[in-house]
N, C-alpha and C positions, 0 to 999 in steps of 0.2 A: 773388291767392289770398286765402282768409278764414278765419278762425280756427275752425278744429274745435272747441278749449278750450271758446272760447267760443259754440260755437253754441247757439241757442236747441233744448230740449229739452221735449218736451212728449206726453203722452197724452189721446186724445179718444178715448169712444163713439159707433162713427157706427153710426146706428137702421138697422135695417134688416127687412125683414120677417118678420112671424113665420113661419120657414122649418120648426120641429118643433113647430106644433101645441098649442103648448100656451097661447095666446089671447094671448100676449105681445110685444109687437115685437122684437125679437132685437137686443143691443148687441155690434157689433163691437170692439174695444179695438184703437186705434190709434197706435202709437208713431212721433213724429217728430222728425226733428233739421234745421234749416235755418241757414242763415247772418244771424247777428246783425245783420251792417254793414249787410246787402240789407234786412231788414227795418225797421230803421233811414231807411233812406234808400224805405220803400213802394214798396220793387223787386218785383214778384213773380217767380216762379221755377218753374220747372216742375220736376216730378219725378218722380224714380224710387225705383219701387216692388216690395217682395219682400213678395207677400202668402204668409203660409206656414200648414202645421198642428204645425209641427216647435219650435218656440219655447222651448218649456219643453218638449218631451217626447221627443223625439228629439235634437234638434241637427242644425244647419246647419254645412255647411261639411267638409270631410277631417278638421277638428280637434273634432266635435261640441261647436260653440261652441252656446252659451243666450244668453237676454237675462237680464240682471243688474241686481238693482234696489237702490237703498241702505233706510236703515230706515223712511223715510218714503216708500216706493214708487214713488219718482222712477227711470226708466231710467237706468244708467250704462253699457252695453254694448252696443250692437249686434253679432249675431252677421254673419260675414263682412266684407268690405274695402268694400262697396258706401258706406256711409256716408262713411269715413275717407276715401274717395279723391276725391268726388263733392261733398259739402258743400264743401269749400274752393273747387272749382269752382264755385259758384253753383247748384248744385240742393239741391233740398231730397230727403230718404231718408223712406218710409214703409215702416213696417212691421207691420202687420196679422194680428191672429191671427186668421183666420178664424170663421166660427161653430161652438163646440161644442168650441174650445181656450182654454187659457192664460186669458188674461181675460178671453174672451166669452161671451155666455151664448149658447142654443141647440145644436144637434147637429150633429154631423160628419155627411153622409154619400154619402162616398166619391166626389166628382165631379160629384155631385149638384145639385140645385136650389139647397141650400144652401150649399155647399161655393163654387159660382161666383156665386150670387147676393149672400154675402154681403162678396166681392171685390169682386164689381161695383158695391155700394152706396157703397163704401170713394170708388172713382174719380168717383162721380155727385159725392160731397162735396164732392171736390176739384176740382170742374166747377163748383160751385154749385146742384148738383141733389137734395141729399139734406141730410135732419139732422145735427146731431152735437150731445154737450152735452159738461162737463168731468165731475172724479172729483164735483161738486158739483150737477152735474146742468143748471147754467146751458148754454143755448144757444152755440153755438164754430160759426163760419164759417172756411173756408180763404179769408181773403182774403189771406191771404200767396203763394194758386198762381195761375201763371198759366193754368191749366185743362187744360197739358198734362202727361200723365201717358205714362211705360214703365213698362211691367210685365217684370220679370226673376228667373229662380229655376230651378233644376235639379230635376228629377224634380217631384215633387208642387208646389211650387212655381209651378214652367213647367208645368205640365200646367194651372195656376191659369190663369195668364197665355192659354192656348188657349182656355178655356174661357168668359173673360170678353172675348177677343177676337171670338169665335164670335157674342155676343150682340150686338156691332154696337154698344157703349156709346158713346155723345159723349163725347171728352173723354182717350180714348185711342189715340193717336196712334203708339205701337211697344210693340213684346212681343219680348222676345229667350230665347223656350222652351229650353234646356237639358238635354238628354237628354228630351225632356217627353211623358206620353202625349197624343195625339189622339183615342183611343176608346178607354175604360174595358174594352168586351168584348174587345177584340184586348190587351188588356194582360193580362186576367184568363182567356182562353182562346183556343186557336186551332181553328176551326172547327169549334165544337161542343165540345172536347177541352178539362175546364178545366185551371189550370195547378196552381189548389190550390180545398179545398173553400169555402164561402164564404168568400171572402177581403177580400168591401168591407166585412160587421161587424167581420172581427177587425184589418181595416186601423184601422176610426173608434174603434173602443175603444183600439188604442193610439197614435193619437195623441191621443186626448183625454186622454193621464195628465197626473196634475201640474195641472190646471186649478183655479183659484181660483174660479169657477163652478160651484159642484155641481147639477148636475142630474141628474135620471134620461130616459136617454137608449134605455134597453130597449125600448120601443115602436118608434122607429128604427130598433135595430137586429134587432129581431125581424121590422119589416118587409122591411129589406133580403135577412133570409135567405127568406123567403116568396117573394119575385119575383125574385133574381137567377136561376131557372131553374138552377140546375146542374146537377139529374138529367138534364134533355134537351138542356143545351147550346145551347137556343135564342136568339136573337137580339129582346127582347120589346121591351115601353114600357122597361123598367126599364136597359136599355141605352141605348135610344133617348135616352133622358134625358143621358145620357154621353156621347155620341156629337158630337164637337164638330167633324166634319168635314160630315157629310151631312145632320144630321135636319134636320125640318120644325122644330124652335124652334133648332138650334145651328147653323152649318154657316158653310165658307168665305165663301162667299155673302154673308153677315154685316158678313163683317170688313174696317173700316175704317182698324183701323192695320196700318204695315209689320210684315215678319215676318223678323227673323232666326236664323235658327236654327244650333243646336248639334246635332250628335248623335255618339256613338261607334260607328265600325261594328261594334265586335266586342261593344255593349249588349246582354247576355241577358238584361238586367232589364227596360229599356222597348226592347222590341226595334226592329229599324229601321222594322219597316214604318210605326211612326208617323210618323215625320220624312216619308218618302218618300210615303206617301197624302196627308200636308197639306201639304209641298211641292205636291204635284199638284196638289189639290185648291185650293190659293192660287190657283196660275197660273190656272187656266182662268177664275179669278173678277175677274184681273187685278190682285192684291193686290202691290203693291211687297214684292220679298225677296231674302234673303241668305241663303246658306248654308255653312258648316262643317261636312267630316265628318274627323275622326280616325280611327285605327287602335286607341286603346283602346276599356276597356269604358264604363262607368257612372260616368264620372269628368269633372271640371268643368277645362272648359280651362284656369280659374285656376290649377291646379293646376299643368296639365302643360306648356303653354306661354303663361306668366303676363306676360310681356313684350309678346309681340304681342297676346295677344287682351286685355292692360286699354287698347293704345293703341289698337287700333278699335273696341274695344266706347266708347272715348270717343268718337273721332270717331263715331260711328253715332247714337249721344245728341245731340251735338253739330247733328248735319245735323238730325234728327227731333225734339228737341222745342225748342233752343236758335236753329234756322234759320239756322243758319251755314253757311255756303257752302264747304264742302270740298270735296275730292276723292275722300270715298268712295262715292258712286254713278256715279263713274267706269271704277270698277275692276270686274275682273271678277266677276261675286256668288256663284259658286262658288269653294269652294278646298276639296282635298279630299287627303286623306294618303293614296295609295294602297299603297305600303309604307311601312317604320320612316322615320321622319323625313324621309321626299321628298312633294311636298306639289306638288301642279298646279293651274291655275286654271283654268277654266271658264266658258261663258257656260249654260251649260244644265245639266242633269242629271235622268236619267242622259246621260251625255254621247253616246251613240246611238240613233238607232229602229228601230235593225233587228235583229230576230233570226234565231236558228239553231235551225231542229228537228230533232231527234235522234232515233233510236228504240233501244229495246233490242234489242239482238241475242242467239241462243241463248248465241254463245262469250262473252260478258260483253261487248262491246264496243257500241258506239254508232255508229249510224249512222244515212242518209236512208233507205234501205231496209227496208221491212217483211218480220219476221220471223212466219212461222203459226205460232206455237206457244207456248203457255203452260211458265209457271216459277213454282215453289211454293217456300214458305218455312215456318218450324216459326216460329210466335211465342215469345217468351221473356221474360218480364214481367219478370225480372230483369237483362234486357242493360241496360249501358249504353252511352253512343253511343259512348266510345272503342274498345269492341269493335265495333260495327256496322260501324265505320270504316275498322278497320283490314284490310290486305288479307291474302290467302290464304282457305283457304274456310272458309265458316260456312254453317250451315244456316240462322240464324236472322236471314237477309238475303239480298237478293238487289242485287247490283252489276254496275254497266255501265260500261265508262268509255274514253277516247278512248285513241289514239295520242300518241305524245307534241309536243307544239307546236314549232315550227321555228323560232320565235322570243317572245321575251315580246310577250302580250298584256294587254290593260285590259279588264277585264267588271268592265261599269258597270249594276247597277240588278237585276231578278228573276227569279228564273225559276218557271217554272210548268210544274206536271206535270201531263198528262190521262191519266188510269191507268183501265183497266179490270182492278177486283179483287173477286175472291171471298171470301168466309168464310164460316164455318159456324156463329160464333155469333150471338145475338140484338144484340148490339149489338159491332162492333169498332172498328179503329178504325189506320190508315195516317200513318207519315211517310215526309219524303222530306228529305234531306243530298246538297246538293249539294258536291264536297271536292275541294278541289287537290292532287291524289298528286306528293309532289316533295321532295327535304330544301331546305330554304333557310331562310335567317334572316326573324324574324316577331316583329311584336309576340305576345306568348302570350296564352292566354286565359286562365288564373288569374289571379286576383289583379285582374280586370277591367284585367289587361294595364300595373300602374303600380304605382310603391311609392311613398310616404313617403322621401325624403332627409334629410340632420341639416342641410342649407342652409335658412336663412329669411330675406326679403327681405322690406322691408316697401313697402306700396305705399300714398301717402297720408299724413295727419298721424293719430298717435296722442294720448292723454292717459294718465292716471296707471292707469286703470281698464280702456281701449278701445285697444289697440294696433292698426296694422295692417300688423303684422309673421305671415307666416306659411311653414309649413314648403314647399318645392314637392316635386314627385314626377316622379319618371323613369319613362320607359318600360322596362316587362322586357322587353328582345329577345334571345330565342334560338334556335336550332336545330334544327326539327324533320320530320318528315317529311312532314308531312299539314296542311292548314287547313280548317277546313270554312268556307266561301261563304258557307251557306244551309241553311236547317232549314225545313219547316212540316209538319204535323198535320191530318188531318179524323176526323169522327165519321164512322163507317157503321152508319147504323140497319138493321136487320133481318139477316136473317139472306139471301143467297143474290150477286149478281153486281151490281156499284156501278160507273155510272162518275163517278167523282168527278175535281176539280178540284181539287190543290192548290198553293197561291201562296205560294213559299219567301220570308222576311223579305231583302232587296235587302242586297248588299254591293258597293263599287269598290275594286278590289285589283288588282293587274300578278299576270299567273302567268306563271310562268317558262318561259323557252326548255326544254324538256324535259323540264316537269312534262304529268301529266294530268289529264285533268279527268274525274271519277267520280261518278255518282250513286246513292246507297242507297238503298234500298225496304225497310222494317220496317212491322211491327206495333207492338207496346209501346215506348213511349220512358222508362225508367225514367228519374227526374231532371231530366226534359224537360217532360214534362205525366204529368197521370194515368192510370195504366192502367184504361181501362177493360174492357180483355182482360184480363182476368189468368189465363189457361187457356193451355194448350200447343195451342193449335189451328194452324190448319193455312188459310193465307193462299195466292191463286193469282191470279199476273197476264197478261192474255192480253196479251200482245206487240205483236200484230197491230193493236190495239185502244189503245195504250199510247205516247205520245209526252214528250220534254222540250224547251222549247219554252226554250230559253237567249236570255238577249242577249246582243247581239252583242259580237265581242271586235274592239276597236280597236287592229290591228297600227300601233307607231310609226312615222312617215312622215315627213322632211321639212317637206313640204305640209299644210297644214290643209284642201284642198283633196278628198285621195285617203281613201276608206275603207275600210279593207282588214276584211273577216273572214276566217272559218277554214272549213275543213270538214274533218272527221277520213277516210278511210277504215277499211275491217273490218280487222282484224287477227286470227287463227285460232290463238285460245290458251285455255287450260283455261277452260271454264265457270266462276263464280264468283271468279275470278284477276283480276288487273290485264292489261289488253293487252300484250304483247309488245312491242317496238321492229321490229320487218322492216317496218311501215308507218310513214309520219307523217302528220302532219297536213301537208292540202294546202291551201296559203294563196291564196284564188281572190276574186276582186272580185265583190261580191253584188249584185244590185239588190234587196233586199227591205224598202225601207224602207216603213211602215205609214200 
């Protein structure tokens, strides 16, 4: 182990392009801490890396920790445990304000050219492939790194980390994303439907508070509102740019380091379909990875299970830039919390490939059999989803839902509605809730599912200034009657008969012996996305025309060998109601794998 005390602390500008235009090369401001003794003795060291926009203007961390500087503007704090814990072990900590925060000059904007390019100049540096000078301007080489470099960070952060993974950089070796987006448009709307009005200028303006760099940065963000397209919901360049799974410059394709990922299933903020599109989209590309899914929200597994995940997020560093020879690409690379604290492992995910189509039926209920006939719904701009949800009848939804299950199943991964629907205005606009009808104990979804405890544990050496001591958080679990699955959103341009595709955000959760499984069909999603109905109009879905298209539920077996699904029968109860009990669900051996 090596002294945190004393490790070497230090800030470079590393050059990087001029990313806002204004004829100047862009200086990123780079904060590092590495071990003394190594550098002493001409060890290099590979590192890990939290490039952020959050530094000075938001804060990192459950505890919104800052970086901390003494009077002569030397760092004395790194915000989170990555330093405290890591430097003693022989890596060096970088910490990077991006361009258009904190100390660097240039623009924020939002995902952007800038936003990843000037990460990724961050890491060429530390490859030996880019500039850097001191606060004096003299030229600074990282000849302290060994060239290899992890990128790690929760939400924007890791969304960093995708983005400059995306570009295929030398020199980057693992990314371990964090709740993290993969596409900018699926963050900031769901098909066509945005979630708020431009939302990437008023993102870069606040995180550029607080910066010691003054610039005018209004051009930026005046262009940002110009091309993010909001009035039409389209999918333009200006996405494309963002888009760190598929485009023609970003895409898995790209990416040469491993990828382990975090995410929370019950994340409203960066919702799942991130994780679960760049999952996908890794494999096919043959990208070595790992995955973590939880039962909270938008919350950093330090937090919530700070024991295990700082001992394999070590080892995982350890295999990946330090070439030590463990055991963890032995184990299996899923693991996944499918209820409150029960946690299964996996070689794949989602863990099946087969699904179940369903259709809507007149009496409310679901089935394989097509029903002729159309069901209308009133929109209500002011619903919210916990009304849409709940049962008994509403006019301003329309619900279908199984018989009750005969035993607990696993539905691992999305489901997907094909709806044939009508309306009457010029532009409207469809969701769909998929929801587990059942009282049973649940992580909850307030509060993104976890609180703050008065227990603090420290992980790592501290000094007088830099502790790393921090509070952990518990999971809320309680009591309730209903979980919603799955949620997604489309635009409907014009006005008359749409059949639209919609592709609910993937959830893995166990639903219970005698729950059901129910799906809603709305118009308006107040608090959800934006209304862009905001009329009491009058919504029609033809039945016949209208399928839900579930994966499969994995009834527990013995054998790893036997794959059981489900299939509901009719049940003949009030329209708009929950199905009765006189039928169950018939648990039948499928061959429908894809």
């Amino acid at each position: 182990m090596y002294s945190y005390a004393d490790a070497i602390r230090e800030t470079v500008w590393v050059i990087a392009p001029d990313f806002d235009g204004d004829g100047e090369k862009d200086r990123i401001a780079v904060d590092i801490v590495r071990p003394r003794e190594l550098d002493a003795k001409r060890v290099k060291v590979p590192v890990v890396m939290d490039a952020s926009p959050y530094y000075t203007s938001v804060g990192r961390g459950n505890e919104s920790e800052f970086k901390s500087f003494d009077a002569e503007g030397n760092l004395i704090k790194f915000p989170l445990f990555y330093d405290n814990y890591f430097v003693p072990r022989g890596y060096a900590y970088v910490a990077p304000d991006i361009a258009g925060t904190s100390r660097s000059t240039g623009c924020v904007d939002t995902g952007g050219k800038s936003d990843v390019g000037s990460a990724k100049a961050v890491v060429q540096w530390l490859n030996g492939n880019a500039e850097a000078v001191d606060a004096d301007g003299k030229a600074v080489k990282a000849g302290w790194s060994n060239g290899k470099t992890g990128m790690i960070g929760k939400s924007y952060d890791g969304t960093l980390a995708n983005g400059v993974a995306a570009t295929g950089v030398k020199g980057l070796e693992t990314i371990v994303p964090i709740s993290a987006i993969s596409s900018w448009y699926d963050y900031s709307r769901s098909q066509g439907l945005p979630y708020s009005w431009n939302y990437s200028s008023g993102l870069a303006s606040r995180v550029a508070g607080n910066r010691t760099q003054p610039q005018d940065c209004s051009a930026t963000l005046a262009r940002m509102d110009a091309e993010d397209a909001d009035e039409t919901g389209e999918h333009n360049a200006f996405w494309d740019e963002r888009n760190y799974r598929d485009s023609a410059k970003l895409n898995a394709k790209k990416v040469k380091a491993s990828v382990f990922i975090y995410h929370g299933l019950q994340d409203t903020n960066v919702k799942t379909r991130h994780f679960s599109q760049w999952w996908k989209d890794l494999g096919k590309a043959g990208v070595t990875r790992k995955l973590w899914l939880s039962r909270v929200g938008h919350v950093d597994p330090f937090d919530v299970d700070r024991e295990e995940w700082v001992r394999t997020l070590h080892r995982w560093f350890d295999h990946e830039l330090m070439d030590i020879k463990n055991s963890i690409m032995l184990e299996p690379p899923v693991k996944v919390e499918t209820k409150p604290n029960r946690w299964v492992n996996s070689y794949s995910w989602p863990t099946r490939l087969t699904t179940t189509t369903l259709r809507p039926q007149a009496d409310g209920s679901l089935a394989r059999s097509v029903e002729r006939t159309k069901q209308s719904w009133v929109n209500s701009p002011s619903q919210r989803e916990n009304v849409a949800v709940a049962e008994g009848d509403n006019p301003n939804r329309l619900l279908y839902a199984t018989s009750p299950l005969l035993t607990d199943a696993r539905m691992s991964g999305s489901m997907v509605a094909k709806l044939r629907v009508t309306s009457e205005v010029p532009t409207g606009q469809v969701g769909v809730m998929l929801v587990d009808y059942g009282e049973g104990d649940r992580v909850l979804a307030t509060g993104d599912g976890a609180s703050t405890t008065t227990t603090e544990t420290c992980v790592g050496q501290s000094t007088a200034n830099d502790d790393a001591c921090y509070f952990t958080m518990t999971r809320n679990v309680g009591t309730t009657p209903l979980q919603v699955l799955g949620r997604g959103w489309a635009r409907l341009d014009g006005a008359g008969t749409h059949d639209v595709t919609v592709t609910l955000d993937p959830d893995d959760a166990v639903v219970a012996k005698g729950h059901r499984l129910g799906v809603v069909v709305v118009g308006a999603a107040n608090g959800r996305v934006r209304n862009i109905d905001t009329t009491s109009s009058t919504y029609t879905l033809d039945l016949a025309k209208s399928q839900f298209v579930l994966p499969g539920l994995a009834v527990p077996h013995p054998t790893w060998a036997s794959n059981w699904n489900w299939l509901p029968k009719r049940s003949e109860i009030v329209p708009g109601t929950l199905p009765g009990t006189r039928e169950n669900v018939l648990p039948v051996l499928m061959d429908t794998r894809r």
